[in-house]
N, CA and C of each residue as an Amber inpcrd file, in Angstrom:
protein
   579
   0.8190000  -1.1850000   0.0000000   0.0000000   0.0000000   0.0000000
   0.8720000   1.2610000   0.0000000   1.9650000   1.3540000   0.6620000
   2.8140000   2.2010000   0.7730000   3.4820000   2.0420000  -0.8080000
   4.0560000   1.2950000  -1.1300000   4.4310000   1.2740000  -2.2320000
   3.8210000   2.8000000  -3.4140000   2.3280000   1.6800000  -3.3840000
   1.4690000   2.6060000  -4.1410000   1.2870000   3.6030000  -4.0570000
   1.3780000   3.9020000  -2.8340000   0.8750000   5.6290000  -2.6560000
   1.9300000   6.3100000  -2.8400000   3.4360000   5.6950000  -2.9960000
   4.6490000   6.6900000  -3.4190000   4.1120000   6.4230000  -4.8710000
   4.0460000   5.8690000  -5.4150000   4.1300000   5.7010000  -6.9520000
   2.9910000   6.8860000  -7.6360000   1.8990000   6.9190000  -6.5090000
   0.6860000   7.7320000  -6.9550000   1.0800000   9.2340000  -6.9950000
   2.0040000   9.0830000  -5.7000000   2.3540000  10.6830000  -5.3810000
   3.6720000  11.6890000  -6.2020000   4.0900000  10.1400000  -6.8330000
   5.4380000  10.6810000  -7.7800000   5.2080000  10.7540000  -9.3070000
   4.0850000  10.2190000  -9.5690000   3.4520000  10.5390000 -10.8980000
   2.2590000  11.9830000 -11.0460000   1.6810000  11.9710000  -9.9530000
   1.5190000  13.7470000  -9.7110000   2.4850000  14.3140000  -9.6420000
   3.3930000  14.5960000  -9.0120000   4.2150000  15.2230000  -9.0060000
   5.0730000  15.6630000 -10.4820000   5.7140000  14.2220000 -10.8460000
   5.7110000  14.0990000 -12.4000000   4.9370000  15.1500000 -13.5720000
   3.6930000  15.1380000 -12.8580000   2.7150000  15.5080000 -14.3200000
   2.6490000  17.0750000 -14.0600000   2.7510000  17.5300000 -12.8300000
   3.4470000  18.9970000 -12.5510000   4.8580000  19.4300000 -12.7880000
   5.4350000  18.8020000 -12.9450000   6.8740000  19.2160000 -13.6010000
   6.9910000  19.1070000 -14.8460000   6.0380000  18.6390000 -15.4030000
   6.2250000  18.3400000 -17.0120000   5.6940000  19.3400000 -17.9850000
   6.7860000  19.5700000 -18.7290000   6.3500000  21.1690000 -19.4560000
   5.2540000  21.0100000 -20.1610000   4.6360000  22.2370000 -20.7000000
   3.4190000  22.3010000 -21.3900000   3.5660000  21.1190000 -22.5650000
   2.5880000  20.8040000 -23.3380000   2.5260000  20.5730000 -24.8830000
   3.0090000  21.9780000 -25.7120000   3.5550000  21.6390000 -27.5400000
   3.6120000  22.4380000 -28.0120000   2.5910000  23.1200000 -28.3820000
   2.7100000  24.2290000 -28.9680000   1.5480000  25.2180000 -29.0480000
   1.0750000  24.1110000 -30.4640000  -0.1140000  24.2700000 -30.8130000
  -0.6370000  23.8360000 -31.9260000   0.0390000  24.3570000 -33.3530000
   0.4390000  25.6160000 -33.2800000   0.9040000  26.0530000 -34.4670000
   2.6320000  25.6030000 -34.6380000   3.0310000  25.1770000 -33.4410000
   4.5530000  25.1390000 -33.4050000   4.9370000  23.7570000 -33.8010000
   6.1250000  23.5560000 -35.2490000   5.9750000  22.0860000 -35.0650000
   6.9710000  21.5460000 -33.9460000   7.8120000  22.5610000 -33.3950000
   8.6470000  21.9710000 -32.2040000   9.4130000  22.8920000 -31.9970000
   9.7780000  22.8360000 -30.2560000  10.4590000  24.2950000 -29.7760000
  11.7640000  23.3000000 -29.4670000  12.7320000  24.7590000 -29.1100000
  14.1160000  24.7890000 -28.9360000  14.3720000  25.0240000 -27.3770000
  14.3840000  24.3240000 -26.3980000  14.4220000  25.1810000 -24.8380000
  16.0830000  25.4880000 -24.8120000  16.6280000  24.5010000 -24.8620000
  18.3690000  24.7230000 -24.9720000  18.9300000  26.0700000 -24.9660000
  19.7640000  26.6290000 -23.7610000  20.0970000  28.0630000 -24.2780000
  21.9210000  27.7900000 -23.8690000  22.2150000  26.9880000 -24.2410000
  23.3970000  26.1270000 -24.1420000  24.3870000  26.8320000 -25.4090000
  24.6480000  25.8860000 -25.9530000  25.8930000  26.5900000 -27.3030000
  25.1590000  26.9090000 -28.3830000  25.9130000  27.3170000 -29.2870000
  25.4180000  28.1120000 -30.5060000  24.9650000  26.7430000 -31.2790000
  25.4690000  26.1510000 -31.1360000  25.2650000  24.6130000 -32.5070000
  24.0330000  23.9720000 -31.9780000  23.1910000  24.2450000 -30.5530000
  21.8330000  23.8650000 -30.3190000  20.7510000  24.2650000 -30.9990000
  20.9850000  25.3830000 -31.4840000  20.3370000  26.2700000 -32.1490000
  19.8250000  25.5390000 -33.6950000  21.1600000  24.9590000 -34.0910000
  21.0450000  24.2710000 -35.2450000  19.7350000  23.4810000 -35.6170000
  19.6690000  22.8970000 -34.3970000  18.4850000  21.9100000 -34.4450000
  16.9920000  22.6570000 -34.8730000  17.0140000  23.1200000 -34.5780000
  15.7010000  24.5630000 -35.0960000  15.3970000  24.4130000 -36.8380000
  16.4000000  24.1040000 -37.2770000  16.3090000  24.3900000 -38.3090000
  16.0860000  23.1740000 -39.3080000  16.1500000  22.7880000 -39.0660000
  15.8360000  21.3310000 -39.4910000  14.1060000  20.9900000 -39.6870000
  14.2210000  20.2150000 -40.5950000  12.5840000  20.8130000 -41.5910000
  12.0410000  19.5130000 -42.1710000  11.0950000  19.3480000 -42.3720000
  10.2230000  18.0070000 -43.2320000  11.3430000  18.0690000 -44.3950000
  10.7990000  19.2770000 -45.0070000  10.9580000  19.5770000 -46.0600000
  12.2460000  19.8620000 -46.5540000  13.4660000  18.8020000 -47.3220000
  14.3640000  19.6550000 -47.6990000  14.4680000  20.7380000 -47.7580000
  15.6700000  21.8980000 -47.2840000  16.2840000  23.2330000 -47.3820000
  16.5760000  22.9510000 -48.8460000  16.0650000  23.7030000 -50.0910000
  16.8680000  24.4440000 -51.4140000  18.1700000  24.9760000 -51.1090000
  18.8960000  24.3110000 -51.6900000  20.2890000  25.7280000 -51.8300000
  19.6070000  26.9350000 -52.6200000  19.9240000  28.3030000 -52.2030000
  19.2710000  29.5020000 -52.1270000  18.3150000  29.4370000 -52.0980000
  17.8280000  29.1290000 -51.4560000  15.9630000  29.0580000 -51.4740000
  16.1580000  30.7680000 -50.5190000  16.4070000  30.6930000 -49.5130000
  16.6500000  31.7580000 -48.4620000  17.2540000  32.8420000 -49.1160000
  17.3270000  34.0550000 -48.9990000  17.9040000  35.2320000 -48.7900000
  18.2960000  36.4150000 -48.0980000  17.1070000  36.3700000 -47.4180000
  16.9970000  37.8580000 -46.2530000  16.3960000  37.2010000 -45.1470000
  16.6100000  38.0810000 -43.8680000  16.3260000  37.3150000 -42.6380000
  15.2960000  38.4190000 -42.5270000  14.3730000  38.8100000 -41.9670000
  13.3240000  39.7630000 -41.1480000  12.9270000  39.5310000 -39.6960000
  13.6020000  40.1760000 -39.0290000  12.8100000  40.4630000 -37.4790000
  11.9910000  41.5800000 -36.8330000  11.3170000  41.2380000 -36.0910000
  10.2760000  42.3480000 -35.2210000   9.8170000  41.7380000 -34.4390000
   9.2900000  42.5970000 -33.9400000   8.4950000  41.9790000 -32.3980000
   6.9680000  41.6460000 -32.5540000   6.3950000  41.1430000 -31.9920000
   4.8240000  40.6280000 -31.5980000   3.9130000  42.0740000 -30.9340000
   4.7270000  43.1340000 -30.4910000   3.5460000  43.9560000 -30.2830000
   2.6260000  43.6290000 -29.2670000   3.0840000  42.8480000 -28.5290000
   2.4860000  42.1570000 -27.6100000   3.1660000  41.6720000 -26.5610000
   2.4910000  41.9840000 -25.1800000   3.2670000  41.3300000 -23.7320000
   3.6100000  39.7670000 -23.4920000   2.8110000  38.8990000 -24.1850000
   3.3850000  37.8010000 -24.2200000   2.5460000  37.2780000 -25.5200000
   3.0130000  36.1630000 -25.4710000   2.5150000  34.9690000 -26.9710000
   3.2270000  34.1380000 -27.0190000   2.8220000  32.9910000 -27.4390000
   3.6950000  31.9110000 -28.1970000   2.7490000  31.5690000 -29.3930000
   2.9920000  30.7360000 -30.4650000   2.6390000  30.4190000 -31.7890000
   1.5260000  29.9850000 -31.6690000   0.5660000  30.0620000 -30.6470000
  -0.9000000  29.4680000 -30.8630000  -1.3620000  30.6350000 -30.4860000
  -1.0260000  31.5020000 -29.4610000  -1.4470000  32.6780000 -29.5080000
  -1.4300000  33.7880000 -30.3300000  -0.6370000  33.8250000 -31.4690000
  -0.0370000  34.3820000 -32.3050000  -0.6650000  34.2920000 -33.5490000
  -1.3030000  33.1330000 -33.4320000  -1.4290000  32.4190000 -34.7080000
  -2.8950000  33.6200000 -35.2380000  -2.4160000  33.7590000 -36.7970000
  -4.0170000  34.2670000 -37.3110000  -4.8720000  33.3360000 -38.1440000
  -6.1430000  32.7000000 -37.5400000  -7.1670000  31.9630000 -37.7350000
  -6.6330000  30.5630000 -37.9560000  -6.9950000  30.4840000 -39.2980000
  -6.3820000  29.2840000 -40.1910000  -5.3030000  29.5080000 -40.5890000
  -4.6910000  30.3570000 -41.0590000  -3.5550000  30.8540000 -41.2190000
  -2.2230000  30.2880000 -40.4700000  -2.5900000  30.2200000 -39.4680000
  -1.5440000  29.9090000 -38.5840000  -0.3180000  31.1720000 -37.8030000
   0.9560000  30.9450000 -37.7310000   1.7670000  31.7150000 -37.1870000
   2.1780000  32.0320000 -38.6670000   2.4940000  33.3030000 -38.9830000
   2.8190000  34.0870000 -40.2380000   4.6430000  34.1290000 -40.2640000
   5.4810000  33.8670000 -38.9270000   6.4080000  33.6060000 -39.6700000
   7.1430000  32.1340000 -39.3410000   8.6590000  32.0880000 -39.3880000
   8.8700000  31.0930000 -39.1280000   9.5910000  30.5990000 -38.3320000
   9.6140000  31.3820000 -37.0420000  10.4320000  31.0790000 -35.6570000
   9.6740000  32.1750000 -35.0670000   9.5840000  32.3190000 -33.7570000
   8.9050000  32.8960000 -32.8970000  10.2120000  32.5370000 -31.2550000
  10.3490000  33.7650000 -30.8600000  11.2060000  33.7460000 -29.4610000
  11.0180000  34.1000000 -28.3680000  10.6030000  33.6310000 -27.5450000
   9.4490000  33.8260000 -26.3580000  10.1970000  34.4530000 -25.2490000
   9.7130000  35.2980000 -24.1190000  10.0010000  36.5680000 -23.3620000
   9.4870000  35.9910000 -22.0800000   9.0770000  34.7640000 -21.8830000
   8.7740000  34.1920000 -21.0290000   7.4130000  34.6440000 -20.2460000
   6.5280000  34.5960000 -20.9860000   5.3260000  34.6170000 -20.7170000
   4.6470000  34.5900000 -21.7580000   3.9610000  33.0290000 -21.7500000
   3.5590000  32.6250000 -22.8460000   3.9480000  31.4070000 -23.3680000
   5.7180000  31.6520000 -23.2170000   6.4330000  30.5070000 -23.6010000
   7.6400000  30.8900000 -22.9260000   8.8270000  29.3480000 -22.4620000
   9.6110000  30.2790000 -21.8530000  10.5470000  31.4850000 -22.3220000
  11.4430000  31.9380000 -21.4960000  12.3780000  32.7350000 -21.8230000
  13.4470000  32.5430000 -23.0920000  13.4150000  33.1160000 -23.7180000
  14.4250000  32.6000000 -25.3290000  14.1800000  31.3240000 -25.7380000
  12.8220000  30.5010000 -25.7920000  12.4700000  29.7380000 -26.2840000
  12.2740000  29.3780000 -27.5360000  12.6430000  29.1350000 -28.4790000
  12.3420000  29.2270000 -30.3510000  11.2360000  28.3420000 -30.3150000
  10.3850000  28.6660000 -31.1050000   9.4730000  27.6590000 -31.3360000
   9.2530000  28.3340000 -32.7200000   9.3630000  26.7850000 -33.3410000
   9.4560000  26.5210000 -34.6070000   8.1270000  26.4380000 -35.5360000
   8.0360000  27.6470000 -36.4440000   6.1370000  27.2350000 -37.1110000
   6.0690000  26.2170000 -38.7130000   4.9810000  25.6350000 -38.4340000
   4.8730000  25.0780000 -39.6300000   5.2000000  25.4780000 -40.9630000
   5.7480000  26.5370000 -41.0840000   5.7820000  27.5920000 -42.4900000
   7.4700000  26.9790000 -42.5530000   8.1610000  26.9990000 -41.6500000
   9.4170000  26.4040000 -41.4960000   9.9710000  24.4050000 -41.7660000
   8.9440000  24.3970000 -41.2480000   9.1050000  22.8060000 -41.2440000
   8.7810000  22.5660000 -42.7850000   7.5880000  23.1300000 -43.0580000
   7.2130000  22.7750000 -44.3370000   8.4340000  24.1050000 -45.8220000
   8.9260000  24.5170000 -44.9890000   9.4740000  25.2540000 -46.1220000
   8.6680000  26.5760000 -46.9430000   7.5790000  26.5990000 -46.5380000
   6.6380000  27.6730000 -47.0590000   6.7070000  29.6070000 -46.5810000
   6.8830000  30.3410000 -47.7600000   6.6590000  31.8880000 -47.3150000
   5.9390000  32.1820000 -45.9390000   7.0170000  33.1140000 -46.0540000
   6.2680000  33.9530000 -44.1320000   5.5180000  34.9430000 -44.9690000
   4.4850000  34.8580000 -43.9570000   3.4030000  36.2360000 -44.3360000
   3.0070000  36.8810000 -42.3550000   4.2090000  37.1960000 -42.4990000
   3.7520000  37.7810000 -40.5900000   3.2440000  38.7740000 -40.5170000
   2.5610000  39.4130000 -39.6220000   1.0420000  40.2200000 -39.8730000
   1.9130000  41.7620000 -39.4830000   1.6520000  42.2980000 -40.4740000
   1.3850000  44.3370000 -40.8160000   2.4270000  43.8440000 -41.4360000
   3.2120000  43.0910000 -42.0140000   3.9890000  43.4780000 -43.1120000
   4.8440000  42.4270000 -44.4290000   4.7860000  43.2060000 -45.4250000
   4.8370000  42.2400000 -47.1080000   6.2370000  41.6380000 -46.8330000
   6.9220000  40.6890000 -47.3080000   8.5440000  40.6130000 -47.1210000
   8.1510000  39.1350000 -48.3680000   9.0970000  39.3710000 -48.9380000
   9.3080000  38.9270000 -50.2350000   9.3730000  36.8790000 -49.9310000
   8.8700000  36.0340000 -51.1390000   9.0750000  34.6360000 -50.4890000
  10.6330000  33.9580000 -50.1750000  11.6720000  34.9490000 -50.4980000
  12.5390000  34.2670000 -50.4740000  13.5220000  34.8170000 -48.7560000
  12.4420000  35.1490000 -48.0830000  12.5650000  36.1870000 -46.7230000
  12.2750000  34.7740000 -45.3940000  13.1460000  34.8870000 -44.4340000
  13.0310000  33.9160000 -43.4010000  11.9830000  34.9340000 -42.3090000
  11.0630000  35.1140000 -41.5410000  10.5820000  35.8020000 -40.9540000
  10.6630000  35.2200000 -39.4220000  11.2420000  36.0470000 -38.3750000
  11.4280000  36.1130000 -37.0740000  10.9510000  37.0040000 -36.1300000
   9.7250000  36.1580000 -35.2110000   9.0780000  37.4150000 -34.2410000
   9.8920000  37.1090000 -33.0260000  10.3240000  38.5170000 -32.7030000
  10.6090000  37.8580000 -30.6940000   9.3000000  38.6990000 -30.0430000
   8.9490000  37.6820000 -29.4930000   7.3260000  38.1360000 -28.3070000
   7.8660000  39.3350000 -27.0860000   7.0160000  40.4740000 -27.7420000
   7.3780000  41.3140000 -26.4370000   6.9000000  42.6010000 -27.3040000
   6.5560000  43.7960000 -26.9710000   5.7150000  45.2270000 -27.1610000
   7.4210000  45.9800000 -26.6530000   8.3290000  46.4560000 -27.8510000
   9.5400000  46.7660000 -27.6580000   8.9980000  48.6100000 -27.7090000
   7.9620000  48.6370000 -27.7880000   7.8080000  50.3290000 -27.9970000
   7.3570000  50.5240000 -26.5030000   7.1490000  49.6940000 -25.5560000
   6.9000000  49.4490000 -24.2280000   7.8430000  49.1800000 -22.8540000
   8.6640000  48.4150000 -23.3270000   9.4840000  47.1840000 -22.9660000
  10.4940000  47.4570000 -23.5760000  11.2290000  46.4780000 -23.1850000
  12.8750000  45.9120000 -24.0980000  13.0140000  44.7700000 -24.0920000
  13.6070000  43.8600000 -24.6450000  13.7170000  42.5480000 -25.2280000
  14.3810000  41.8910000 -23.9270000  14.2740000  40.5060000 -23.2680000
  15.6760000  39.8740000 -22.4640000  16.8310000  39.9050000 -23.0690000
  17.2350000  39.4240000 -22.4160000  18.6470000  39.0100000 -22.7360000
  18.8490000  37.6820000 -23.2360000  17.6350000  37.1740000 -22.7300000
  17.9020000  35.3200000 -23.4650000  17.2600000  35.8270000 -24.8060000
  16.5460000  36.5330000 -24.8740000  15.5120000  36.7620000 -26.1890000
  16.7810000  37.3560000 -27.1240000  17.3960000  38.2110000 -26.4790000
  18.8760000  38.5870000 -27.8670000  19.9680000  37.4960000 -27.9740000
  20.3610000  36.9340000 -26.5620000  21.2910000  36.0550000 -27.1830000
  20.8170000  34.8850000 -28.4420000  19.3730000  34.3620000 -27.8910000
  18.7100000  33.5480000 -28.9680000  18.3990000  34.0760000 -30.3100000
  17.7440000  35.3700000 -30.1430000  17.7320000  36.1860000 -32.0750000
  19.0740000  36.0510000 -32.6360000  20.3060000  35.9820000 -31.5240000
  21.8420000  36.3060000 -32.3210000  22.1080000  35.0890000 -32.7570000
  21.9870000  33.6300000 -31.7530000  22.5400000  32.4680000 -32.3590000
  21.5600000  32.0680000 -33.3810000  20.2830000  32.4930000 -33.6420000
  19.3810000  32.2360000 -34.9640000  20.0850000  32.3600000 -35.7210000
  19.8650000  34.0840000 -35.9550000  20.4500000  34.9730000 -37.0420000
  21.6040000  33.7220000 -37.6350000  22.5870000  33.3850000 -36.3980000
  24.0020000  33.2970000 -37.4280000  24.1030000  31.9420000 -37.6750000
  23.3680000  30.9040000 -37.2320000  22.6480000  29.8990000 -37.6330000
  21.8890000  29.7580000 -38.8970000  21.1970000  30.9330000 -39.4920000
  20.2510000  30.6020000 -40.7420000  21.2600000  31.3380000 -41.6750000
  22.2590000  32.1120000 -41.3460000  23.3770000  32.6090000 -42.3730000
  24.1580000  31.4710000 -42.7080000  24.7410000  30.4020000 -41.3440000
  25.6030000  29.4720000 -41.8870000  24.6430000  27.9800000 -42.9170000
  23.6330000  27.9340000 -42.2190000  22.8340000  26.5570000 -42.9740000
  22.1600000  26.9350000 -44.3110000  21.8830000  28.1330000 -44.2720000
  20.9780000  28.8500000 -45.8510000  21.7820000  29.9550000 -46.2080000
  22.8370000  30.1200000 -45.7480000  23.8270000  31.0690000 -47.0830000
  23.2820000  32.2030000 -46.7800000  22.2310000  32.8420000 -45.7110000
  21.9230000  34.3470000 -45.7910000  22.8050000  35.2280000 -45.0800000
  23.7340000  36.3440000 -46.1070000  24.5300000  37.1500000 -45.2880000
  24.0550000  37.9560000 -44.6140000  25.2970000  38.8000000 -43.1870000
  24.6040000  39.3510000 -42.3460000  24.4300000  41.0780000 -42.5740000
  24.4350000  40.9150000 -44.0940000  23.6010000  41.8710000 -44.9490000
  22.5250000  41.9470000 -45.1050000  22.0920000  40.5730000 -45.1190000
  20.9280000  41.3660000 -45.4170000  19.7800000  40.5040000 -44.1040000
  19.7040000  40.4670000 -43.3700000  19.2690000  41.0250000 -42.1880000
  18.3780000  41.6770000 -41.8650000  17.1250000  42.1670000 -42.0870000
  16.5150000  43.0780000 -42.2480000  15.2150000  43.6960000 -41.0410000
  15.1230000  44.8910000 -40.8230000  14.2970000  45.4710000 -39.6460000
  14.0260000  46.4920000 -40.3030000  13.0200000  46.8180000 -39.5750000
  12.0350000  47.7930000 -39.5780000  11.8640000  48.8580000 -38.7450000
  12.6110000  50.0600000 -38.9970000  12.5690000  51.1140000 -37.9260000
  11.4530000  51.7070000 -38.0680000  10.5270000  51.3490000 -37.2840000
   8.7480000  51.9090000 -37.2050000   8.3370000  51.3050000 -35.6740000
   8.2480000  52.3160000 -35.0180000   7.1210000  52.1390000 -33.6880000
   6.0250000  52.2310000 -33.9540000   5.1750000  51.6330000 -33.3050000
   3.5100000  51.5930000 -33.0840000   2.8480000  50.6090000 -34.2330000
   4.4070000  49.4120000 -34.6090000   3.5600000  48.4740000 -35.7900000
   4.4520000  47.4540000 -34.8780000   3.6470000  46.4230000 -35.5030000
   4.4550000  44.8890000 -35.4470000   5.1310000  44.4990000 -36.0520000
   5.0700000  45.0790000 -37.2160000   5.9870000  45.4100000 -38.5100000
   7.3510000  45.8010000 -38.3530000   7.2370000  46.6270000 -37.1680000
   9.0880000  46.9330000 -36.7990000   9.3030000  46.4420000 -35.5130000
  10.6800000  46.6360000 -35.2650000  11.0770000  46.3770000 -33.5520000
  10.8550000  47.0540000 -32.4690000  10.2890000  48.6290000 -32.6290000
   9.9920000  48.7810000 -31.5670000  10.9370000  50.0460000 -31.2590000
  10.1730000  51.4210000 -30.3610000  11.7600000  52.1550000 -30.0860000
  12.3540000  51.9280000 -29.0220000  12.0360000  50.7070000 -28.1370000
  13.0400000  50.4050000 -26.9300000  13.5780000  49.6770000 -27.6040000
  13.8000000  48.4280000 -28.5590000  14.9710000  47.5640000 -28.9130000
  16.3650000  48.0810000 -29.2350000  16.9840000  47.7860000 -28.2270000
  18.2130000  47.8770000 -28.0710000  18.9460000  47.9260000 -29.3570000
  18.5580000  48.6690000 -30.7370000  19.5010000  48.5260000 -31.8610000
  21.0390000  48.7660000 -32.2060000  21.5850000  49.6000000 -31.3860000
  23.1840000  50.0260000 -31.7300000  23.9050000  49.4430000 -30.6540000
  23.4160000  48.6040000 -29.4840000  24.4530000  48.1610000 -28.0020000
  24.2680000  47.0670000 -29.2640000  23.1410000  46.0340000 -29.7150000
  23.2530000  44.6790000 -30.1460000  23.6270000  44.5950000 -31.4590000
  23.5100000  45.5860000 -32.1510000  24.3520000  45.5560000 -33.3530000
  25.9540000  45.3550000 -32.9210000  26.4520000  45.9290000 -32.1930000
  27.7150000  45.9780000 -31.6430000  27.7970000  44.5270000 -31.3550000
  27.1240000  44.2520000 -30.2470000  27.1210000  42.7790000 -30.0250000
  27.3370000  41.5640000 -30.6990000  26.3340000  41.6480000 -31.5720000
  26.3400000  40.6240000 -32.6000000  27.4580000  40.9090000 -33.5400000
  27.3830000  41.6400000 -34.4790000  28.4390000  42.0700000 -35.3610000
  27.8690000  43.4300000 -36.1400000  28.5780000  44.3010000 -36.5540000
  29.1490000  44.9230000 -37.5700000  28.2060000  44.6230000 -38.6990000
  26.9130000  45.5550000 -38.9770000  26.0410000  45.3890000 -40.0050000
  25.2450000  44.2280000 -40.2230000  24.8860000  43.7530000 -38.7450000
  24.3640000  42.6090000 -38.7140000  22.4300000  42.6340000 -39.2550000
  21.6600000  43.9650000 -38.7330000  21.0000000  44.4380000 -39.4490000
  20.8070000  45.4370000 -39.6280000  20.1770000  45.6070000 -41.2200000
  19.8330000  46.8760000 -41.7510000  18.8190000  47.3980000 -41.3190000
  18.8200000  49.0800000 -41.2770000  17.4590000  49.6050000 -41.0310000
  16.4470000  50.1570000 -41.7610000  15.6910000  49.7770000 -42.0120000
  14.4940000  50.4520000 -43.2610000  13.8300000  51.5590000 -42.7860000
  12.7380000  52.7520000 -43.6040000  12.1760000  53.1820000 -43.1760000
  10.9680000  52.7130000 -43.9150000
């Protein structure tokens, strides 16, 4: 009887320590905030990678205090781009979670703005015209970034942001743009108007 009742009490316990399910829209997240080559795994897809299929990277923020890819998601549509980096509420802290548009290889269409099909699209979750990004949320946008430059050939030219507050469309005027440009590298992204 004793037996049992440890076994009962360690499988509750169990089922409280056990992280969420993925979001519906995500085909699988990244928790690892370990080395840069964890990151790798993210990228990895149903769908064969094309050599040049990729060209330009696009980031911005969600415009929003928290989300992950089911929250994010529009209707049927799903999550519009194709990594999402969580601020820890919602999903954890520098969490990647990976959207079906990725797995399957298909155009980002992430919401308030056009970016061409040959464009990788990256939200980090967080209202940067409010806020400012973590720190797990930049170290993770940085080992992306230089992750989808080394596996898809996109230089850190072209990189691309959106200097516009009050859209989702850009990053935001708290994102830290000239400390993490520094950070990362030397023209790592460009700024549009």
């Amino acid at each position: 009887m004793t037996f049992l009742s440890s076994l009962a009490g360690l499988s509750v316990l169990l089922m409280l320590l056990a992280p969420p399910p993925l979001a519906p829209d995500a085909s699988r997240t990244l928790f690892a905030t370990g080395a840069d080559d964890s990151v790798e795994q993210a990228l990895e897809s149903s769908v064969p990678i094309a050599p040049g299929r990729w060209r330009y990277v696009y980031v911005h923020h969600s415009r929003t205090e928290d989300g992950n890819a089911a929250a994010l998601a529009r209707d049927h549509l799903g999550l519009g781009d194709h990594f999402l980096i969580g601020n820890g509420r919602g999903c954890a802290d520098g969490e990647i979670q990976v959207s079906h548009r990725w797995d399957r290889q298909l155009p980002a269409a992430p919401a308030g703005a056009n970016v061409s099909a040959d464009c990788i699209s990256i939200c980090v979750v967080g209202d940067f015209d409010r806020s400012t990004p973590t720190s797990a949320q930049l170290k993770r946008l940085e080992q992306l970034i230089h992750a989808i430059g080394k596996r898809c050939g996109v230089p850190s030219d072209n990189v691309l942001a959106i200097d516009r507050s009050g859209s989702a469309a850009g990053l935001g005027r708290n994102f830290p743009a000239v400390r993490y440009l520094r950070m990362v590298a030397p023209q790592m992204m460009r700024r549009q108007r």
